[in-house]
N, C-alpha and C positions, 0 to 999 in steps of 0.2 A: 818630268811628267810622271815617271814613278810614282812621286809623293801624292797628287793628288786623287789616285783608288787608293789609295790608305784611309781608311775610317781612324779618324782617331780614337784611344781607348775609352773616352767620356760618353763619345756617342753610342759607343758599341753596347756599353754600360745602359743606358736609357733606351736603346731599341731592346734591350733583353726584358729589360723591365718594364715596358710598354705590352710586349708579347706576353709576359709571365700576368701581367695586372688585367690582362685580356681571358686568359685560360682563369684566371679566380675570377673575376668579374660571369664568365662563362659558368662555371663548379657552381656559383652563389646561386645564378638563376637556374638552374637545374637543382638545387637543393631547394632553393625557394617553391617551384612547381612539384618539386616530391612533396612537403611540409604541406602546399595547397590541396595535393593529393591523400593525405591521413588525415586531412581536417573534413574536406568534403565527405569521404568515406565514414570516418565517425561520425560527423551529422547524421547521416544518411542512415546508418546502425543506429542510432539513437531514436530514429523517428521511425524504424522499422521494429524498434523495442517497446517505442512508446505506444504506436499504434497495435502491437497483439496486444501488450497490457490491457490497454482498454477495451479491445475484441472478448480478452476473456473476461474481462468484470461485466461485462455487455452478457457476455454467454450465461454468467454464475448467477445475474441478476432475472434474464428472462428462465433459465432452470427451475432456480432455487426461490421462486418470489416471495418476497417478506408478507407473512398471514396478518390481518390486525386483528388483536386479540379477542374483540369484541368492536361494537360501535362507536365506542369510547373514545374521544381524540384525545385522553391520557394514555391507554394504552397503545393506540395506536401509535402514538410518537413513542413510547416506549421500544416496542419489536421492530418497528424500523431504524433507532437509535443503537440499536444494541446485538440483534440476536439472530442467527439464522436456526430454522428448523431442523432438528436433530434427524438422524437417520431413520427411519421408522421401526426399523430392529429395535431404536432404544426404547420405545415407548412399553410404558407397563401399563397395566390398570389397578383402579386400587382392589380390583379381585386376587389380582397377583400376589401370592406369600411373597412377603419380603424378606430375604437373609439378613436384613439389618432396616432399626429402624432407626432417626436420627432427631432431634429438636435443637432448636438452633433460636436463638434471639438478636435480632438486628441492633448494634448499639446507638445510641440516642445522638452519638456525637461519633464521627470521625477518628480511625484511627490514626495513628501518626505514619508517615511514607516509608515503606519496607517493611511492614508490621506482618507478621505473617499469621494465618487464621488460628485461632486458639483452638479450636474443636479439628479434632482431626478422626478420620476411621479408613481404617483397611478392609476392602472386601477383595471379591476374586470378579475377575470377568463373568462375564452373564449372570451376576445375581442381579438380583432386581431389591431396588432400596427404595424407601420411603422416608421423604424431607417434610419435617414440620417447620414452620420459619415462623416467632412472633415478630414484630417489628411499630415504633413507637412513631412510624414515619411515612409517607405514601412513597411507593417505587414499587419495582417486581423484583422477583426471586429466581435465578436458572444456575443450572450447573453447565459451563460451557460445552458444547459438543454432546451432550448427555441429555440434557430436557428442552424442554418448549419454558418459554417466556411466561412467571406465572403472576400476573399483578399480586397487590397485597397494598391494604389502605393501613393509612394510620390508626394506630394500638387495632389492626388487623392480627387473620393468621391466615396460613393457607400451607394446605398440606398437598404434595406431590411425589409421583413416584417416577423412576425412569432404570432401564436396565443397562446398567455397565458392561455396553459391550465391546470398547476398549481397554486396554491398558495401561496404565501410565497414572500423572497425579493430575487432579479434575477439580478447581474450586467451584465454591458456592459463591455466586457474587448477588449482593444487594444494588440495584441500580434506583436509585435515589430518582424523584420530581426534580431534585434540587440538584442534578447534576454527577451526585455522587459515586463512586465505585467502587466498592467496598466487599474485600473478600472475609465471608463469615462463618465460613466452618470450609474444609478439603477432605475430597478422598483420593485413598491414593489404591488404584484398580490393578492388584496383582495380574500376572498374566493367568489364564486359566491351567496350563503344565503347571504351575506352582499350588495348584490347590487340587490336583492328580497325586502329586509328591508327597502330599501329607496324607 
């Protein structure tokens, strides 16, 4: 009668391994319910990212409203395609001496992708500058961050001023009827300490 509470070693083997396939089978769905838990939580961060995002273009949008330039539905598609209204610091008039004045001609054809603007000038913070733009083509004329949206018709011109009251480099861009975006002359707006130093 001995023998028969004796497990033999086969079985002992399979109840071990019954127990052990139990504790991972266990480990899995506890890792599984973690994994559910960093998926739900990301979603959830995702859609609490996505939802300010859009709170704030909602906000920048009712702040900042895009002006249409005239009654023109060319221009008007132009300033809401393209441009928000500059700081009103930047605004000059053309009463304003200008530190620098510039001309500039919109080319007939497209430049090639990376093409960096051939007219370039240096001024200093809060000068106030003056853009001449011919152009062969209908679109407007702005210096980003710096002017207002300024139409300009085919074999037009149109002259504008704005005062550089940041720092840093500011292209001119041509925004084409046809799509186009084309940068035609840059300035590059030293800080104002650097034209103290001279």
């Amino acid at each position: 009668m001995a023998y028969v509470s004796e497990i033999p070693a086969d079985a002992a083997r399979l109840a071990f391994d019954a127990r052990s396939n139990s504790t991972n089978m266990h480990l899995s769905i506890e890792s599984s319910s973690s994994r559910t838990r960093l998926v739900r939580r990301a979603i959830a961060a995702a859609t609490l990212a996505s939802t300010a995002l859009a709170a704030g273009i909602a906000w920048i949008a009712l702040e900042h409203p895009v002006q249409p330039l005239s009654a023109s539905p060319k221009e008007a598609w132009l300033a809401a395609q393209f441009c928000l209204p500059p700081p009103e610091a930047a605004h000059a008039t053309p009463q304003d001496a200008a530190n620098l004045a510039m001309s500039v001609g919109v080319s007939s054809t497209d430049p090639r992708v990376g093409d960096m603007a051939p007219t370039r000038a240096t001024v200093h913070q809060h000068d106030v500058v003056r853009v001449s733009v011919a152009s062969p083509r209908d679109g407007a004329v702005t210096v980003h961050g710096l002017s207002d949206l300024h139409p300009i018709s085919a074999d037009g011109h149109v002259t504008f001023e704005f005062r550089a009251i940041y720092s840093g480099r500011f292209p001119v861009h041509f925004h084409g009827m046809d799509g186009s975006h084309i940068e035609i002359a840059a300035f590059e707006v030293m800080p104002a300490t650097v034209a103290l130093l001279k």
